[in-house]
N, C-alpha and C positions, 0 to 999 in steps of 0.2 A: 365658415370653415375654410373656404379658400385661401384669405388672408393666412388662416393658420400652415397651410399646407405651402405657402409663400412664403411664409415665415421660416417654415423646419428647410426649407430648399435652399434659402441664403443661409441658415445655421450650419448646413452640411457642408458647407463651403471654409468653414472655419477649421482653422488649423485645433488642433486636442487640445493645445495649451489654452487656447480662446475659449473653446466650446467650455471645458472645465470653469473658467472665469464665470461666463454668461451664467452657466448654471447654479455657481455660489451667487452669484448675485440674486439672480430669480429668489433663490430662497433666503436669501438676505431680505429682499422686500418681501415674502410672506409674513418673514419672523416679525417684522415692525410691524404688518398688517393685522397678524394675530394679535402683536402684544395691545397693538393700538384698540382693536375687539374690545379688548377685555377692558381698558383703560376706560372707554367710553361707558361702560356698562358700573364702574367701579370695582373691578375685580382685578387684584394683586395677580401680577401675571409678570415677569421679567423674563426678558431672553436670556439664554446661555448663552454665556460668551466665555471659549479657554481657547487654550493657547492652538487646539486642533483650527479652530475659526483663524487665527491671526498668520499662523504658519502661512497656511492655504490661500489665503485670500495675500499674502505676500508675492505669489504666484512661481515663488522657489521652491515649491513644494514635493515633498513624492506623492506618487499615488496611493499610499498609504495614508499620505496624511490627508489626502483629496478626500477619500473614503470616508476619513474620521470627521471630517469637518462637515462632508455631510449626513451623517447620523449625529453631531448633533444637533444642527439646523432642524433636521428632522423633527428631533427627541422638542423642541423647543417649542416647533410649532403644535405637536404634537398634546405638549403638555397648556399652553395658551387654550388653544380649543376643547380641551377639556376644561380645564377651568370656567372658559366661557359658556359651555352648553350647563357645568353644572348648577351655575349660578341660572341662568335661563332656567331652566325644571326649577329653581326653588324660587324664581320668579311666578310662574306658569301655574306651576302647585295653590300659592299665596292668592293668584288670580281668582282662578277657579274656585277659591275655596270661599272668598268675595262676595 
């Protein structure tokens, strides 16, 4: 946890336009990490990608569109892991059932 708290201490160093960046990013790589989840498992899973994503990550962006870009990141990762867990239960179910 120290590392982490080394970490948010050079993050708080960054200028808003940056921090903004870092943080599309972070959820840029969950969204691939999800999609990938699902990919490995065999379960149809694709990220959202609209123009809220491409605005923001342009970095000309308002903070409106910062906002939108990350609810959908969110909504993305959101919907991957869903998919993944529920394919898992109809794995687990089939197990069990074994």
């Amino acid at each position: 946890m120290d590392n982490f708290n080394e970490y948010m201490e050079e993050f708080k160093q960054n200028s808003l336009e940056e921090k903004r960046k870092i943080a599309l990013e972070q959820l840029k790589i969950l969204t691939s990490l999800t999609t990938t989840m699902c990919d490995e498992v065999n379960v149809k899973s694709e990220p959202i990608i609209t123009k809220d994503i491409v605005e923001a990550q342009n970095g000309n962006s308002s903070e409106e569109d910062f906002v939108e870009a990350v609810v959908v990141y969110a909504s993305s990762i959101q919907q991957s892991l869903c998919d993944f867990v529920e394919n898992m239960t109809k794995v687990m179910e089939k197990a069990t059932r074994e």
